[in-house]
C-alpha positions in Angstrom: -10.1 -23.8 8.2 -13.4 -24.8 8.6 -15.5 -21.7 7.5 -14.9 -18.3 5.8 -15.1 -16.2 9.2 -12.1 -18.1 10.5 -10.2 -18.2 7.5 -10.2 -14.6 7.4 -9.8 -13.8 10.6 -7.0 -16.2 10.9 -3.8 -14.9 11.8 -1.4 -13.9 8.5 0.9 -17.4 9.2 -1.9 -19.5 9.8 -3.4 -18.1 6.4 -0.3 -18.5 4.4 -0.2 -22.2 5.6 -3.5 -22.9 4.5 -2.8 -20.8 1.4 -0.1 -23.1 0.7 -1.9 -26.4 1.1 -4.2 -24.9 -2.1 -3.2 -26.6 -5.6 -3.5 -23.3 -7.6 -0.7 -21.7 -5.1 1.6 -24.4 -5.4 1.1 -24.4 -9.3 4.5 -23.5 -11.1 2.9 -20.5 -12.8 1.3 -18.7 -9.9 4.1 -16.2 -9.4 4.1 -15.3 -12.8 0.0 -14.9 -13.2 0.4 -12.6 -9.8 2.8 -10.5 -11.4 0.7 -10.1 -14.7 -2.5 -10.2 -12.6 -4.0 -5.5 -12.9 -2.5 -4.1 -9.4 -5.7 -2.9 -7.5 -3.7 -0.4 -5.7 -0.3 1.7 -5.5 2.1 1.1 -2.5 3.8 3.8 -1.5 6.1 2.1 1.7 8.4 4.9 2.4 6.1 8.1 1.8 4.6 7.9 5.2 8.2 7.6 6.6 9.3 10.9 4.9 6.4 12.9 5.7 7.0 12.1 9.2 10.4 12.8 9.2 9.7 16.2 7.4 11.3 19.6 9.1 10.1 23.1 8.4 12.4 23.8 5.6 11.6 21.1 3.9 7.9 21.5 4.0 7.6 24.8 3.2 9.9 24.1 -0.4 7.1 21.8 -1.1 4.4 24.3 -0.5 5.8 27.9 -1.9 4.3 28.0 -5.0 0.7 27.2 -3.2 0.9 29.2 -0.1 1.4 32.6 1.0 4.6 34.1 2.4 2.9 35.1 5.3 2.1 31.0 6.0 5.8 30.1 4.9 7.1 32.3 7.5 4.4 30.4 10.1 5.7 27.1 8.7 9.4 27.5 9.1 8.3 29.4 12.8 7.1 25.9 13.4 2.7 26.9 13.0 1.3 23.2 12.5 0.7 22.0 9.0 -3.3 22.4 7.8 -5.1 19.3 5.9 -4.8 20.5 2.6 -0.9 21.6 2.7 -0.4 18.1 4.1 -2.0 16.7 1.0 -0.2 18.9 -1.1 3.1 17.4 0.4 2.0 14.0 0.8 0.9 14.2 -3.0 4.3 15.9 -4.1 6.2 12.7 -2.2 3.8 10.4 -4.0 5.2 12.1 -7.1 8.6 11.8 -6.6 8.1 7.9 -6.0 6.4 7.5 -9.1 8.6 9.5 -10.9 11.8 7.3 -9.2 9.5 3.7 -9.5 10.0 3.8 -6.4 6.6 2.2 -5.1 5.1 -1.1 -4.3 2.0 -2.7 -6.3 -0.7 -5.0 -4.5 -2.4 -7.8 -6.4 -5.1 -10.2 -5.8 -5.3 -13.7 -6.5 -9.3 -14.1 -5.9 -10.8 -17.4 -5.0 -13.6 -19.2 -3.7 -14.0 -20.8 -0.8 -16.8 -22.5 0.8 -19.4 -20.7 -2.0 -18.0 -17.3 -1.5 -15.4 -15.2 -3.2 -12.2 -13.7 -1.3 -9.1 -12.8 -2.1 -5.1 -13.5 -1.3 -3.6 -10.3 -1.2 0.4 -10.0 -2.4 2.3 -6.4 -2.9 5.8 -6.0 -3.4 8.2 -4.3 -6.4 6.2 -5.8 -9.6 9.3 -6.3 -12.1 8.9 -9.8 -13.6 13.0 -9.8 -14.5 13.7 -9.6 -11.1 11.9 -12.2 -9.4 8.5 -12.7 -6.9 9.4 -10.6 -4.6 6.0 -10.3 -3.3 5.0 -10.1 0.3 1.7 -12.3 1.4 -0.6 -9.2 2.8 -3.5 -11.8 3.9 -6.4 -13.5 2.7 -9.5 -10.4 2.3 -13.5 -10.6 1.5 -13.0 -7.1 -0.4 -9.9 -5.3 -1.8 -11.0 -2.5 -0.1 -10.4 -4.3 2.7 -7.4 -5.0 2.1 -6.3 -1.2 1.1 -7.4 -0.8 5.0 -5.0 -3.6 5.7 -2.0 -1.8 4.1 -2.9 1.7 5.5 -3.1 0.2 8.8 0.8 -1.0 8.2 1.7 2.8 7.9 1.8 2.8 4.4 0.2 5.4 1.9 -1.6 3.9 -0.9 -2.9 6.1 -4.0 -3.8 9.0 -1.5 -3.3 9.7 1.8 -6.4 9.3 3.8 -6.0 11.5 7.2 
């Protein structure tokens, strides 16, 4: 890779090959510092998949205690979900996955290259007994950026963002 532009912009295979020609990923301790390295965000894969997959019964047990009857009875007559009560779902399946550890972490190896700073981006179950079972996101200027990356893959990270 001859500049940072490409390098980022390089497709995910072509960065993890250059990401494995670098002597800090091949060192013998770089799966353990990823797994010890502050997760920058929450990954929740599956979330997304429920929410979609939600019926009327199942939403409206997740909203009773916020909503009227009145707007139970619309939900279950099939009225389309506002903003806020998918939240309020979305939230309450975010719950459950922490609750069940049932959620991914994403960490950051951060580098530089060519005088500026990015960052190789790896999320995956972060339990150090079990193995690196980390999947390589891609190689980011920003973690924000990479937050957008995960989103964009269907998942829901911290908060679902409509």
């Amino acid at each position: 890779m001859e500049s940072v532009s490409e390098l980022v912009a390089a497709p995910v295979d072509k960065q993890d090959e250059w990401l494995q020609q670098q002597p800090w990923f091949v060192d013998e301790n770089f799966e353990l510092e990823i797994l010890e390295a502050p997760s920058f965000v929450d990954v929740f894969p599956w979330v997304k998949e429920g929410f979609d997959d939600l019926d009327a019964e199942t939403a409206a047990h997740y909203l009773y205690k916020v909503i009227s009857t009145e707007r139970l009875i619309q939900i279950e007559d099939g009225a389309k979900l506002l903003s806020s009560e998918k939240q309020t779902i979305l939230d309450a399946l975010v719950d459950q996955d922490y609750e069940g550890y049932s959620f991914y972490e994403a960490h950051a190896k951060e580098f530089d290259f060519l005088g500026e700073r990015l960052q190789a981006v790896f999320y995956g179950l972060n339990h150090p007994q079990g193995g690196f079972g980390h999947e390589f996101l891609g190689i980011f200027r920003s973690l924000e950026d990479a937050k957008v990356a995960l989103e964009s893959k269907g998942y829901v990270t911290d908060k679902f963002v409509d």
